[in-house]
PDB file with SEQRES, HELIX, SHEET and CRYST1 records, atoms N, CA, C and O in Angstrom:
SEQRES   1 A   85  UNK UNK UNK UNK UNK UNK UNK UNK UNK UNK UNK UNK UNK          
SEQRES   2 A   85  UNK UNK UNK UNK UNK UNK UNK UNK UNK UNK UNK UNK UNK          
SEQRES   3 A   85  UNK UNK UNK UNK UNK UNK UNK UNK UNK UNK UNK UNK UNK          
SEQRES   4 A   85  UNK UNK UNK UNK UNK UNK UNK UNK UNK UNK UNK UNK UNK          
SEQRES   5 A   85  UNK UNK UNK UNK UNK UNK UNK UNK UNK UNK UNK UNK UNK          
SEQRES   6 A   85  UNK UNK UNK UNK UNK UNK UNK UNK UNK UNK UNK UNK UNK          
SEQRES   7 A   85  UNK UNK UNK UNK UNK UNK UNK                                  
HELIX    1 AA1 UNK A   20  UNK A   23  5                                   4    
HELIX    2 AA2 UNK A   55  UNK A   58  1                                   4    
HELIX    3 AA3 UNK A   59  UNK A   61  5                                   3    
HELIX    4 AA4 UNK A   64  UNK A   67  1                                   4    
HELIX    5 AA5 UNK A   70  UNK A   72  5                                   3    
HELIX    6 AA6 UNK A   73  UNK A   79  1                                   7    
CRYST1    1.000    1.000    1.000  90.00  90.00  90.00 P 1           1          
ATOM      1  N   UNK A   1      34.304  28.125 215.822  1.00  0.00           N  
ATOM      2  CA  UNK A   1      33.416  28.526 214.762  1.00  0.00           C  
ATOM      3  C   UNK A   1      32.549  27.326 214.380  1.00  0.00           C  
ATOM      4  O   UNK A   1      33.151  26.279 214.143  1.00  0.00           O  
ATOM      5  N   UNK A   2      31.024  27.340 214.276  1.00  0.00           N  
ATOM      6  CA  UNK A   2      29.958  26.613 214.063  1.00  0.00           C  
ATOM      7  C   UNK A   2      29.740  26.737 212.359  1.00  0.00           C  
ATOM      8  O   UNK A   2      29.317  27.725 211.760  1.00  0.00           O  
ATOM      9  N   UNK A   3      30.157  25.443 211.781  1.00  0.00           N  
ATOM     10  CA  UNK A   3      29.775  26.035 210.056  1.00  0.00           C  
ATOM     11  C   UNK A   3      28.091  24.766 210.102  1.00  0.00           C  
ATOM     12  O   UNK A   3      27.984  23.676 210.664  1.00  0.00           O  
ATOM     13  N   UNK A   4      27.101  25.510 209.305  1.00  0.00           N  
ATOM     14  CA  UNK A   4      26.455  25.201 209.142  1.00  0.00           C  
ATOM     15  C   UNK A   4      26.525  24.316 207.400  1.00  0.00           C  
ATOM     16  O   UNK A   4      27.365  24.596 206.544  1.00  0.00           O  
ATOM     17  N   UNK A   5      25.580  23.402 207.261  1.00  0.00           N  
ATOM     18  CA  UNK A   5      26.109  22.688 205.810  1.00  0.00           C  
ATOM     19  C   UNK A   5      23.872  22.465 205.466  1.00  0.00           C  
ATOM     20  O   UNK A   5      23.061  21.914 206.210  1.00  0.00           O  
ATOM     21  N   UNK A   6      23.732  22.855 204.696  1.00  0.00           N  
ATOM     22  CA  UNK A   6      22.790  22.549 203.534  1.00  0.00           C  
ATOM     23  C   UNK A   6      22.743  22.066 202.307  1.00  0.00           C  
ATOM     24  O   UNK A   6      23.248  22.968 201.640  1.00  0.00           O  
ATOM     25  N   UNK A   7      22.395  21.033 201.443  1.00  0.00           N  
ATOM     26  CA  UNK A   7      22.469  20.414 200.549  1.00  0.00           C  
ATOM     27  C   UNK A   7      20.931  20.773 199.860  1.00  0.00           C  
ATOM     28  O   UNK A   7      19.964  20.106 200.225  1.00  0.00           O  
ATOM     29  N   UNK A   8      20.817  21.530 199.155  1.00  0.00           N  
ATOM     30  CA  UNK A   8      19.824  21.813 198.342  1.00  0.00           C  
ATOM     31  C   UNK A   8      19.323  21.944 196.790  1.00  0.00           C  
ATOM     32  O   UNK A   8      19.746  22.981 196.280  1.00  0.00           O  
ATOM     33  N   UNK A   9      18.681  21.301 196.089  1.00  0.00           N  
ATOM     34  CA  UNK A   9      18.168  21.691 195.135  1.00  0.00           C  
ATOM     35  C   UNK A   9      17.525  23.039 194.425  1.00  0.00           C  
ATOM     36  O   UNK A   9      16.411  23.430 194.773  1.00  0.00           O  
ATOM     37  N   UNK A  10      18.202  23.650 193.523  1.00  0.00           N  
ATOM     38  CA  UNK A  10      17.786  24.974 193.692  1.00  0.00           C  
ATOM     39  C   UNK A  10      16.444  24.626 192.248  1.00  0.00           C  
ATOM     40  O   UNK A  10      16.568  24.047 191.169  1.00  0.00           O  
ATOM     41  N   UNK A  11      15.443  25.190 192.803  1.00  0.00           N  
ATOM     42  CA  UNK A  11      14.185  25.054 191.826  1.00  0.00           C  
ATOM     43  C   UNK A  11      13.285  26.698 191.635  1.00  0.00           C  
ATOM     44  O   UNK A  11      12.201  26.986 191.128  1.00  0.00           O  
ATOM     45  N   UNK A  12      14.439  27.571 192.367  1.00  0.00           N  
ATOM     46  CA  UNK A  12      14.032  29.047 191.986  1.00  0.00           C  
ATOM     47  C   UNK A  12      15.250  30.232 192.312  1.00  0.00           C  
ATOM     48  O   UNK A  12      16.477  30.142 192.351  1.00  0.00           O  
ATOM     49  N   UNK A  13      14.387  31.280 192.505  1.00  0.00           N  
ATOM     50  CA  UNK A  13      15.785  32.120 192.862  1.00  0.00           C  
ATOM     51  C   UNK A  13      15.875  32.323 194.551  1.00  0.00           C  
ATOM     52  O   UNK A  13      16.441  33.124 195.295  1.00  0.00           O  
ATOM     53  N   UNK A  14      15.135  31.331 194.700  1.00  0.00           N  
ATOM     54  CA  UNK A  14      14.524  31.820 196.564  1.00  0.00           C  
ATOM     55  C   UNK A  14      15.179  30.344 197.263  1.00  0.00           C  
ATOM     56  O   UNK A  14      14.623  29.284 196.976  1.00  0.00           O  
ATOM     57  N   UNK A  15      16.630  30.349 198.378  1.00  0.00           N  
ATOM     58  CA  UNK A  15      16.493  29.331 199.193  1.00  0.00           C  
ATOM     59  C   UNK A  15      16.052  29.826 200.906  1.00  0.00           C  
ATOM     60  O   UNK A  15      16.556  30.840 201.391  1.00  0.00           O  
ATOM     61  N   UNK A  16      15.354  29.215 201.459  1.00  0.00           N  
ATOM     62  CA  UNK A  16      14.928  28.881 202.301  1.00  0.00           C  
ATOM     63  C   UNK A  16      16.128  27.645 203.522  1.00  0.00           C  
ATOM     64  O   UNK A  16      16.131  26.416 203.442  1.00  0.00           O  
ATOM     65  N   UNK A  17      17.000  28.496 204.528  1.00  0.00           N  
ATOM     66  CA  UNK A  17      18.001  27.699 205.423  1.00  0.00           C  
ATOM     67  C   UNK A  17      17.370  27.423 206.878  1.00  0.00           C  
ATOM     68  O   UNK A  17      17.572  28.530 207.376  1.00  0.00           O  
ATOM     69  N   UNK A  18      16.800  26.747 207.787  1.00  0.00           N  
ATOM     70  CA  UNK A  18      16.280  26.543 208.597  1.00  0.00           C  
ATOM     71  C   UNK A  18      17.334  26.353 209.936  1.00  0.00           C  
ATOM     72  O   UNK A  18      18.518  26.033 209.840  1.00  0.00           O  
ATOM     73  N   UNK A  19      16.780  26.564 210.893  1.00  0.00           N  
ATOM     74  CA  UNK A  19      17.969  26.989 212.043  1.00  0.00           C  
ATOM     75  C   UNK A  19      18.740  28.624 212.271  1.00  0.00           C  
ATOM     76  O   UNK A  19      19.750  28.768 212.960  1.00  0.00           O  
ATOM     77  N   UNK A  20      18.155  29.575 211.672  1.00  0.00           N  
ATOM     78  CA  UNK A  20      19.167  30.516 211.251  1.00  0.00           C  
ATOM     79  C   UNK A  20      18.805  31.507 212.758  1.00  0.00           C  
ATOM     80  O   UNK A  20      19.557  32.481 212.784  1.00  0.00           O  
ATOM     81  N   UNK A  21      18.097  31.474 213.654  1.00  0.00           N  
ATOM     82  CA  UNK A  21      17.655  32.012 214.839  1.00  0.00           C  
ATOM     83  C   UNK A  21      18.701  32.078 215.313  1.00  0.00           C  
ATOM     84  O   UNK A  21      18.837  33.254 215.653  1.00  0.00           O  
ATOM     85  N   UNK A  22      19.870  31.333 215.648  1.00  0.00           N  
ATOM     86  CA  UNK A  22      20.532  31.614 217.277  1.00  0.00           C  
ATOM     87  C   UNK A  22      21.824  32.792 216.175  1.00  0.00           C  
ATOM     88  O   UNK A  22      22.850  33.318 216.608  1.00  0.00           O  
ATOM     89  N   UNK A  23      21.315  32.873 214.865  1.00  0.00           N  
ATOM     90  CA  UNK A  23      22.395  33.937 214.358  1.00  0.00           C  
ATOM     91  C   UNK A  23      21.865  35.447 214.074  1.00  0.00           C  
ATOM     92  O   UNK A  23      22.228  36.220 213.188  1.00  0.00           O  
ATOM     93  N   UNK A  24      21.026  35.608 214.961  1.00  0.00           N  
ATOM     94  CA  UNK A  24      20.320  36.959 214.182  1.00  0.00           C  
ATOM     95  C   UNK A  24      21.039  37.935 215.026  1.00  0.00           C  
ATOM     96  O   UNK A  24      21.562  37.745 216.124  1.00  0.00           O  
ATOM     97  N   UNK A  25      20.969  39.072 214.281  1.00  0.00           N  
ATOM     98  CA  UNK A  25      21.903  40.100 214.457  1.00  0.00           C  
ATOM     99  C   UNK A  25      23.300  39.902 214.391  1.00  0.00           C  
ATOM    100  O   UNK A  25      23.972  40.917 214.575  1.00  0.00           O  
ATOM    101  N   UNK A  26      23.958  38.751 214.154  1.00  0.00           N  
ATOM    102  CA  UNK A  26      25.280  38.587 213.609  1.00  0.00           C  
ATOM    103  C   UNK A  26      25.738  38.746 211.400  1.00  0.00           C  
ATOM    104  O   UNK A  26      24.929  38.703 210.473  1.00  0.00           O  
ATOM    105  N   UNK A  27      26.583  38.842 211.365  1.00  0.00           N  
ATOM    106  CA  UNK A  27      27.021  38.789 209.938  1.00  0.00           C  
ATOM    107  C   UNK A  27      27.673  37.175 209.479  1.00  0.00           C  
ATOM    108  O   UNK A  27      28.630  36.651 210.050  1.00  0.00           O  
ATOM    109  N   UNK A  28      27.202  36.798 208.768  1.00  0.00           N  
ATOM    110  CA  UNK A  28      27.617  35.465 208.504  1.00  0.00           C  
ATOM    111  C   UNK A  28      27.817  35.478 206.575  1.00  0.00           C  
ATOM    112  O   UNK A  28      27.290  36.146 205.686  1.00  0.00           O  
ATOM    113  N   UNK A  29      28.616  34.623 206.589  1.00  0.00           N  
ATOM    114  CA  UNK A  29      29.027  34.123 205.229  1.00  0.00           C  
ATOM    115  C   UNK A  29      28.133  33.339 204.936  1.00  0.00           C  
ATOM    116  O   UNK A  29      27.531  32.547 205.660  1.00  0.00           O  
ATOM    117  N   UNK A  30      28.028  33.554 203.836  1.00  0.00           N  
ATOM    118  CA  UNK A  30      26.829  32.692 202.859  1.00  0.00           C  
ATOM    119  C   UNK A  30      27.403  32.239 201.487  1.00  0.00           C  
ATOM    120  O   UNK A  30      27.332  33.134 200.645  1.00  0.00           O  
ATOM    121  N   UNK A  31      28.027  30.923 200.991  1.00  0.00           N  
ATOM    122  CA  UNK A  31      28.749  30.396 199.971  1.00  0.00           C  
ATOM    123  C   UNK A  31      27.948  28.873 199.551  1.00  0.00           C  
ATOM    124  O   UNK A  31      27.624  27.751 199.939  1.00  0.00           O  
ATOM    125  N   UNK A  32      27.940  29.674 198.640  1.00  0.00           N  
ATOM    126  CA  UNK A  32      27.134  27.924 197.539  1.00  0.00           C  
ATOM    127  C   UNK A  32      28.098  27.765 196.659  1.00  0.00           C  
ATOM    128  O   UNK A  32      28.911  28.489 196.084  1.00  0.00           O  
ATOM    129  N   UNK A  33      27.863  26.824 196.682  1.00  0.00           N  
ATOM    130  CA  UNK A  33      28.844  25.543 195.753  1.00  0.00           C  
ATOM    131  C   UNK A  33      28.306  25.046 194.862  1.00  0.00           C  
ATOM    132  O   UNK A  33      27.319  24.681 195.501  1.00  0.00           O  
ATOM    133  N   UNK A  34      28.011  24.528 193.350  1.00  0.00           N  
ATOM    134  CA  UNK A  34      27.596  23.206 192.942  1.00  0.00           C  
ATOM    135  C   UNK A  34      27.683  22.197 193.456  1.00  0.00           C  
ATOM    136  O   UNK A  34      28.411  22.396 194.428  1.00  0.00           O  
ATOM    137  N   UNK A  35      27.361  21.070 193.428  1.00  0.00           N  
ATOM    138  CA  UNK A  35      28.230  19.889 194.211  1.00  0.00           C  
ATOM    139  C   UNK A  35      28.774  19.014 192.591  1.00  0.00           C  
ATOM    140  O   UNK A  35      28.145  19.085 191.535  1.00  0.00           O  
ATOM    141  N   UNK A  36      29.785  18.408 192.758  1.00  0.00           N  
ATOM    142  CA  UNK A  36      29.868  18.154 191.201  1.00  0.00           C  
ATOM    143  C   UNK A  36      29.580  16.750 190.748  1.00  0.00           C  
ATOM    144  O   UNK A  36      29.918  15.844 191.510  1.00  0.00           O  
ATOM    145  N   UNK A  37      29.217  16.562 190.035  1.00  0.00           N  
ATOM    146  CA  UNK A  37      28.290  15.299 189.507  1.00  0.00           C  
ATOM    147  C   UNK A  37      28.894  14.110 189.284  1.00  0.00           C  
ATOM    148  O   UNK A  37      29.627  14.329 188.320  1.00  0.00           O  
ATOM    149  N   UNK A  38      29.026  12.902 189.631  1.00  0.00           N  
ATOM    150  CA  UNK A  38      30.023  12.182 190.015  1.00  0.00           C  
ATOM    151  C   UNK A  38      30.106  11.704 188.171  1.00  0.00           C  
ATOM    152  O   UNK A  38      29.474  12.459 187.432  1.00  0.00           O  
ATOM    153  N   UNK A  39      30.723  10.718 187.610  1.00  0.00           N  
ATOM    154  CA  UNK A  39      30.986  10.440 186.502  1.00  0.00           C  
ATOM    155  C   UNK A  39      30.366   9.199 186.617  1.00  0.00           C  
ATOM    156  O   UNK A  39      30.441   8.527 187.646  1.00  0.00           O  
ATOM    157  N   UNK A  40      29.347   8.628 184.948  1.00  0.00           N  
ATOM    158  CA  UNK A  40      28.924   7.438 184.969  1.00  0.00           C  
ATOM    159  C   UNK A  40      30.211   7.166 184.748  1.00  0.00           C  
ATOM    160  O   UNK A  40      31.091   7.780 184.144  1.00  0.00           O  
ATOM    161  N   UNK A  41      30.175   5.596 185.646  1.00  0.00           N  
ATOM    162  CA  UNK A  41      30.904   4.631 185.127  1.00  0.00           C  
ATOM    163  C   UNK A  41      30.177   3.756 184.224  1.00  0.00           C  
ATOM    164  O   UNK A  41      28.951   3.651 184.237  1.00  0.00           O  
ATOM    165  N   UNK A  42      31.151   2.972 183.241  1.00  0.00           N  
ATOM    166  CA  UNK A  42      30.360   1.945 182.360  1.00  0.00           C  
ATOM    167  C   UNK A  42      30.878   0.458 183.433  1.00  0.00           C  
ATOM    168  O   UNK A  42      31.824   0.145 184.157  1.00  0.00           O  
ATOM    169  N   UNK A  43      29.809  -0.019 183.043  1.00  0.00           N  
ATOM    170  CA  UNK A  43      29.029  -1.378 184.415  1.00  0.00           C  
ATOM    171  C   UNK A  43      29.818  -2.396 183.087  1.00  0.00           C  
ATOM    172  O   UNK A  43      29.756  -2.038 181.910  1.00  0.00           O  
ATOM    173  N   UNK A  44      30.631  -3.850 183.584  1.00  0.00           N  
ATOM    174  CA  UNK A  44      30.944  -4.272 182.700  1.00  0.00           C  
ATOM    175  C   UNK A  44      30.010  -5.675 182.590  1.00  0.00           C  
ATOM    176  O   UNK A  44      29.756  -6.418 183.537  1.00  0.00           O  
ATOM    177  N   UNK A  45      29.575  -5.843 181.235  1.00  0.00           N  
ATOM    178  CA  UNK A  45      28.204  -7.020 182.084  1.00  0.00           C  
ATOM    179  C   UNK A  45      28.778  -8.176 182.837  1.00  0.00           C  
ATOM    180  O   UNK A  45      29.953  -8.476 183.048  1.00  0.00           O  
ATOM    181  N   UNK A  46      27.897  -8.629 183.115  1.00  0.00           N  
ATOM    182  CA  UNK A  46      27.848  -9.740 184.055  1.00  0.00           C  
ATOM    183  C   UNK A  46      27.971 -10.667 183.109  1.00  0.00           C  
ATOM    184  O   UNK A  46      27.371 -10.731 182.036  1.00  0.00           O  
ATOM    185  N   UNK A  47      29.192 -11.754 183.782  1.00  0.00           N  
ATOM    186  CA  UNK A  47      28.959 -12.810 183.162  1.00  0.00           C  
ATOM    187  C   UNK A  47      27.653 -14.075 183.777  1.00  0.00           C  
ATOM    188  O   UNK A  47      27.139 -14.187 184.890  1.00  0.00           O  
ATOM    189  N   UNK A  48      27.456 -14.870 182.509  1.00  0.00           N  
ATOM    190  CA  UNK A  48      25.879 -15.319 182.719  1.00  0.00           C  
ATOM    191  C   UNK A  48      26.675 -17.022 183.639  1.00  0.00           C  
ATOM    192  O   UNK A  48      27.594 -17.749 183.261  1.00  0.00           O  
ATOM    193  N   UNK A  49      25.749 -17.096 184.954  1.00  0.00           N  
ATOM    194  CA  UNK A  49      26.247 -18.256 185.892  1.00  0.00           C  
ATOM    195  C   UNK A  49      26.248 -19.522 185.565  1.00  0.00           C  
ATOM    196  O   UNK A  49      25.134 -19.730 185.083  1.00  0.00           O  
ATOM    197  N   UNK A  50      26.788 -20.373 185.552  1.00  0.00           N  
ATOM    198  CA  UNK A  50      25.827 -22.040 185.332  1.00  0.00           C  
ATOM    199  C   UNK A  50      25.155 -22.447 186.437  1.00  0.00           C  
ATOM    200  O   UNK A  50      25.740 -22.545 187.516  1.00  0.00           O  
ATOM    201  N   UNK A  51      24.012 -22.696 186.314  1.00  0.00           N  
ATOM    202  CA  UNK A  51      22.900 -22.958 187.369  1.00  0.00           C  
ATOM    203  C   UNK A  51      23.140 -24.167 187.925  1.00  0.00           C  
ATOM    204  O   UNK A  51      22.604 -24.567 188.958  1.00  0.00           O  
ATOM    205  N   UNK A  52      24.209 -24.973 187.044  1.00  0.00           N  
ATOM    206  CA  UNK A  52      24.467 -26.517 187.922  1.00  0.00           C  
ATOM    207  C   UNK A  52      25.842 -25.812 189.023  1.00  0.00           C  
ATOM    208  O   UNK A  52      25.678 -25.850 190.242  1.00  0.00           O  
ATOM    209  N   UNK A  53      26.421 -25.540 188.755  1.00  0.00           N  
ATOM    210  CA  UNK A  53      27.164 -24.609 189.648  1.00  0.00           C  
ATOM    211  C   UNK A  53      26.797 -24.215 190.825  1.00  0.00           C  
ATOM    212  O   UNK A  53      27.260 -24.309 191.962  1.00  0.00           O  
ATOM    213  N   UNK A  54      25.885 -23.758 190.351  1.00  0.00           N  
ATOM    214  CA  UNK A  54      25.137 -22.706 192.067  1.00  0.00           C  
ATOM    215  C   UNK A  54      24.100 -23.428 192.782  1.00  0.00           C  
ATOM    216  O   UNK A  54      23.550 -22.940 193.769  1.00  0.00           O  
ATOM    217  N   UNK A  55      23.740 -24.876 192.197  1.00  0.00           N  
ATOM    218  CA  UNK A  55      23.327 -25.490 192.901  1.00  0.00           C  
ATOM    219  C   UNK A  55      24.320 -26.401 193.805  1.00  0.00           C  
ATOM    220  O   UNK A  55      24.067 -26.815 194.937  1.00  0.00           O  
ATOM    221  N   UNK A  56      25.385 -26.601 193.131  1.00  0.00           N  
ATOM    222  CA  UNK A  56      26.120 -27.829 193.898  1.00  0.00           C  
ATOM    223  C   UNK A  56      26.808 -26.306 195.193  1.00  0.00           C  
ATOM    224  O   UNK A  56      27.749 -26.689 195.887  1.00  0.00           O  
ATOM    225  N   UNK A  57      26.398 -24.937 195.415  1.00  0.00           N  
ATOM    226  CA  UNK A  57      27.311 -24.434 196.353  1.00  0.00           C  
ATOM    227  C   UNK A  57      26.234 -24.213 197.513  1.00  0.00           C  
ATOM    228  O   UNK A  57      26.474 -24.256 198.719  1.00  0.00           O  
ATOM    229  N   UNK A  58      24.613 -23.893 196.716  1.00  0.00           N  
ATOM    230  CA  UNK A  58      23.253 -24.066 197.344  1.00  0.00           C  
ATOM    231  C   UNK A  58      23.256 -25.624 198.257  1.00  0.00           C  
ATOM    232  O   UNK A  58      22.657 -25.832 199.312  1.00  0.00           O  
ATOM    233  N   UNK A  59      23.893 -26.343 197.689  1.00  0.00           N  
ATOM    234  CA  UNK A  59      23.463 -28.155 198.322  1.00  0.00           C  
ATOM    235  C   UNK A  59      23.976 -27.549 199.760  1.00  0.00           C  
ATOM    236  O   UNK A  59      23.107 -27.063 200.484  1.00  0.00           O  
ATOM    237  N   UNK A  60      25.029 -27.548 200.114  1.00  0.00           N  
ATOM    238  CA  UNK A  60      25.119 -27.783 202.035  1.00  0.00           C  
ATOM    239  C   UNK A  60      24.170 -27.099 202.734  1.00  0.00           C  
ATOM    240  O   UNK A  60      24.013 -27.507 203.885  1.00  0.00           O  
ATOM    241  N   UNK A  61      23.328 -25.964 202.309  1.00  0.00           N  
ATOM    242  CA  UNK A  61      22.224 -25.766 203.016  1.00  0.00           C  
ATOM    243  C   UNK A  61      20.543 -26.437 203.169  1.00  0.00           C  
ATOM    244  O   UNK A  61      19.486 -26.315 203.787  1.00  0.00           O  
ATOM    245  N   UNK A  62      21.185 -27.149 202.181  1.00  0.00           N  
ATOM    246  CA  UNK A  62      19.568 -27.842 201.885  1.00  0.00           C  
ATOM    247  C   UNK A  62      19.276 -28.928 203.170  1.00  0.00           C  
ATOM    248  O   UNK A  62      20.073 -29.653 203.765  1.00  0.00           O  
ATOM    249  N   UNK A  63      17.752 -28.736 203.359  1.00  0.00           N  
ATOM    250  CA  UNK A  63      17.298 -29.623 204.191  1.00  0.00           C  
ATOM    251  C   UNK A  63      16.942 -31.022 203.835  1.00  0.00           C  
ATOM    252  O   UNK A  63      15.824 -31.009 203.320  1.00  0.00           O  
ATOM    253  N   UNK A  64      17.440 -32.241 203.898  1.00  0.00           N  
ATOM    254  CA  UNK A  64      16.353 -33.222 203.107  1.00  0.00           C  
ATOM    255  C   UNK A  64      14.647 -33.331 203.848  1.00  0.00           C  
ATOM    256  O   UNK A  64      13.648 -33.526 203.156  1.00  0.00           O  
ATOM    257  N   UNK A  65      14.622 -33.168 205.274  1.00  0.00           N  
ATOM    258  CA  UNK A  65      13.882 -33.456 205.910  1.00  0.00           C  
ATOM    259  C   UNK A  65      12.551 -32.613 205.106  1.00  0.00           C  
ATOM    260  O   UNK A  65      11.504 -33.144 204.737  1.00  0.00           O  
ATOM    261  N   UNK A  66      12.914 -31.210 204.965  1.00  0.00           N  
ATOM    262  CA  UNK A  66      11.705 -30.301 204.181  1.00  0.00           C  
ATOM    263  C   UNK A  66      11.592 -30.925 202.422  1.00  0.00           C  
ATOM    264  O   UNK A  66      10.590 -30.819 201.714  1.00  0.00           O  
ATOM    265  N   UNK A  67      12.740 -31.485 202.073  1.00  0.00           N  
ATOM    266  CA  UNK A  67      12.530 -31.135 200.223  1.00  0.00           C  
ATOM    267  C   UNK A  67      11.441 -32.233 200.114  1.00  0.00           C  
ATOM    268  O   UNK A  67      11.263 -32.525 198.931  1.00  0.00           O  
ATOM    269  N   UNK A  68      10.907 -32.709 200.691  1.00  0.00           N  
ATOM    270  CA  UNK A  68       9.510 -33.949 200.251  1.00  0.00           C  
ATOM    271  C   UNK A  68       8.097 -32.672 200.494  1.00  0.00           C  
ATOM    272  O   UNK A  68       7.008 -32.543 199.936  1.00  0.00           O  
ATOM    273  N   UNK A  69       8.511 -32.214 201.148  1.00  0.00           N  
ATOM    274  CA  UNK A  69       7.360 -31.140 201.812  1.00  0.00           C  
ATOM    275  C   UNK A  69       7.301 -29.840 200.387  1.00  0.00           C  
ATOM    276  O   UNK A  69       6.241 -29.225 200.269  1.00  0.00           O  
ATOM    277  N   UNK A  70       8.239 -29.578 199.587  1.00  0.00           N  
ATOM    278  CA  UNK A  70       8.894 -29.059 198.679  1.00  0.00           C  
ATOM    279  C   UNK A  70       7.494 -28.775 197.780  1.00  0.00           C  
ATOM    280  O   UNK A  70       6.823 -27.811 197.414  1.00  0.00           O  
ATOM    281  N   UNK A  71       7.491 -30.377 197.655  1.00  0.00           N  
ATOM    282  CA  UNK A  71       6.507 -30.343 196.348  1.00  0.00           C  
ATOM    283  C   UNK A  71       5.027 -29.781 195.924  1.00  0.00           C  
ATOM    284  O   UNK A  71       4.610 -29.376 194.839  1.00  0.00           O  
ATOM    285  N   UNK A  72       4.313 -29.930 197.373  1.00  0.00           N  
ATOM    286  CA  UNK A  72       3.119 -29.091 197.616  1.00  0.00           C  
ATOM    287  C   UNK A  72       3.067 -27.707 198.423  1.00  0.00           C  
ATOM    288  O   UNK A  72       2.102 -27.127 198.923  1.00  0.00           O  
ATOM    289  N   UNK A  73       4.741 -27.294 198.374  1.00  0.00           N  
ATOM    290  CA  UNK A  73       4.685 -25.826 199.429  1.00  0.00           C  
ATOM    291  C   UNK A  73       3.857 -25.059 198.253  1.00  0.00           C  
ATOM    292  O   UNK A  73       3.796 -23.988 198.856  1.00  0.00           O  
ATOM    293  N   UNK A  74       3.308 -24.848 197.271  1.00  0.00           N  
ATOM    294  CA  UNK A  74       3.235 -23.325 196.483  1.00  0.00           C  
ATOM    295  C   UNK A  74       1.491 -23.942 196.654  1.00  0.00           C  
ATOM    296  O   UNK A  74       0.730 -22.974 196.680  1.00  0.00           O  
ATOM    297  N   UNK A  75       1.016 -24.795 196.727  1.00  0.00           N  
ATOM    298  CA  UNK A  75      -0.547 -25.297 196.584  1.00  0.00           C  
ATOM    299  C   UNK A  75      -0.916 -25.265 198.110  1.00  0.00           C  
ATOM    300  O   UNK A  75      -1.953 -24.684 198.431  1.00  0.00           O  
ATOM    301  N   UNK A  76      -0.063 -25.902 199.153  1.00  0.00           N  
ATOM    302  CA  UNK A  76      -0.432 -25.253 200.465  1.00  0.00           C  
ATOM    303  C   UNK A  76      -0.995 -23.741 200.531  1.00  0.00           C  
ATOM    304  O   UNK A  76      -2.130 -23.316 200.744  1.00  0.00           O  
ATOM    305  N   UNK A  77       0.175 -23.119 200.279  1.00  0.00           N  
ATOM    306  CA  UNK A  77       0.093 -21.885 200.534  1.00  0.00           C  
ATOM    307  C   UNK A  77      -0.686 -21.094 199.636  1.00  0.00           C  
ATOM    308  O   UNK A  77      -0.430 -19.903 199.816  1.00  0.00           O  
ATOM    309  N   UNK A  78      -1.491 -21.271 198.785  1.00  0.00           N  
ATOM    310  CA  UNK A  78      -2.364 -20.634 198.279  1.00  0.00           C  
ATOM    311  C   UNK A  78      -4.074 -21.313 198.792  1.00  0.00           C  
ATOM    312  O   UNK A  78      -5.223 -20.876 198.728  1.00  0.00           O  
ATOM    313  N   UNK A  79      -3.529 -22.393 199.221  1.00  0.00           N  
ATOM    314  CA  UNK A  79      -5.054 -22.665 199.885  1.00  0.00           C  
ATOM    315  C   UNK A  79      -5.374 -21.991 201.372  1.00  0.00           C  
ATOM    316  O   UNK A  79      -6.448 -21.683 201.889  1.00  0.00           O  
ATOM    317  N   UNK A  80      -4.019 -21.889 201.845  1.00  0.00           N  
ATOM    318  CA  UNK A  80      -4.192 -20.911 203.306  1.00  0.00           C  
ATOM    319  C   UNK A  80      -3.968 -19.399 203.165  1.00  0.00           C  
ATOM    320  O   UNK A  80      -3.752 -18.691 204.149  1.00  0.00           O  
ATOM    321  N   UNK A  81      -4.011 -19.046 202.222  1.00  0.00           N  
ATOM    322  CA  UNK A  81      -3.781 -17.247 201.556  1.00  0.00           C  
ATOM    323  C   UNK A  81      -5.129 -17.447 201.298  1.00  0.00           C  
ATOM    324  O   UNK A  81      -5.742 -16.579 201.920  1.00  0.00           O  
ATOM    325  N   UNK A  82      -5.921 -18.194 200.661  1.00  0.00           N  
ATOM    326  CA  UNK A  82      -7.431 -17.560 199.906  1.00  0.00           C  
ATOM    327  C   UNK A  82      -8.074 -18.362 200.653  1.00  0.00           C  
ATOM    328  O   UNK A  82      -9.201 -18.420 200.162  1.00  0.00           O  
ATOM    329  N   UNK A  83      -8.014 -19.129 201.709  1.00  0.00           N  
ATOM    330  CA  UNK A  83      -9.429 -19.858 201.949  1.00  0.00           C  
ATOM    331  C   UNK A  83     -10.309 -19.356 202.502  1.00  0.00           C  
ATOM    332  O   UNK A  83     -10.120 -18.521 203.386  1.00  0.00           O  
ATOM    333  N   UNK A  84     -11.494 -19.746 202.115  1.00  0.00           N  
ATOM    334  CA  UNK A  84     -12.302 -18.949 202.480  1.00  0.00           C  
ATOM    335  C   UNK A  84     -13.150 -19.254 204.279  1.00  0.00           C  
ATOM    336  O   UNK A  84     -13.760 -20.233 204.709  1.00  0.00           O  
ATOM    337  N   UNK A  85     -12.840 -18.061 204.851  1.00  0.00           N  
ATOM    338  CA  UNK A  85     -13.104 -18.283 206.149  1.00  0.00           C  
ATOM    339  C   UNK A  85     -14.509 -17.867 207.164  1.00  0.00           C  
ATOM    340  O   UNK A  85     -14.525 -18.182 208.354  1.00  0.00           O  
TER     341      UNK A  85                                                      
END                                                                             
């Protein structure tokens, strides 16, 4: 037995099931369900990080070779985004 599954929004009294050809002239069951609405959970906040913290776990990836280059990356890159060509 082939069960077919649709998940639909009902926005009238009319649904519309696509595929239903290789069943014509047969009798088939037709059962809707709600689907049931899961429950908010309450989110418990976040505690707030110390930024000296997450830098000393950020440090082993850092490059020294780039952080001199650091200082003019945001003025580079707006002179090669707008220049005029």
């Amino acid at each position: 037995m082939e069960a077919v599954c649709s998940i639909q929004t009902v926005t009238s009294d009319f649904l519309m099931i696509t595929g239903m050809r290789k069943y014509f002239g047969q009798q088939v069951e037709i059962i809707i369900l709600p689907l049931e609405q899961p429950e908010k959970k309450l989110e418990k906040p976040k505690e707030s990080i110390d930024v000296t913290r997450v830098r000393g776990y950020l440090h082993q990836y850092a490059n020294p070779a780039l952080i001199e280059q650091e200082k003019d990356a945001w003025k580079l890159a707006m002179k090669e985004k707008h220049a005029i060509r």
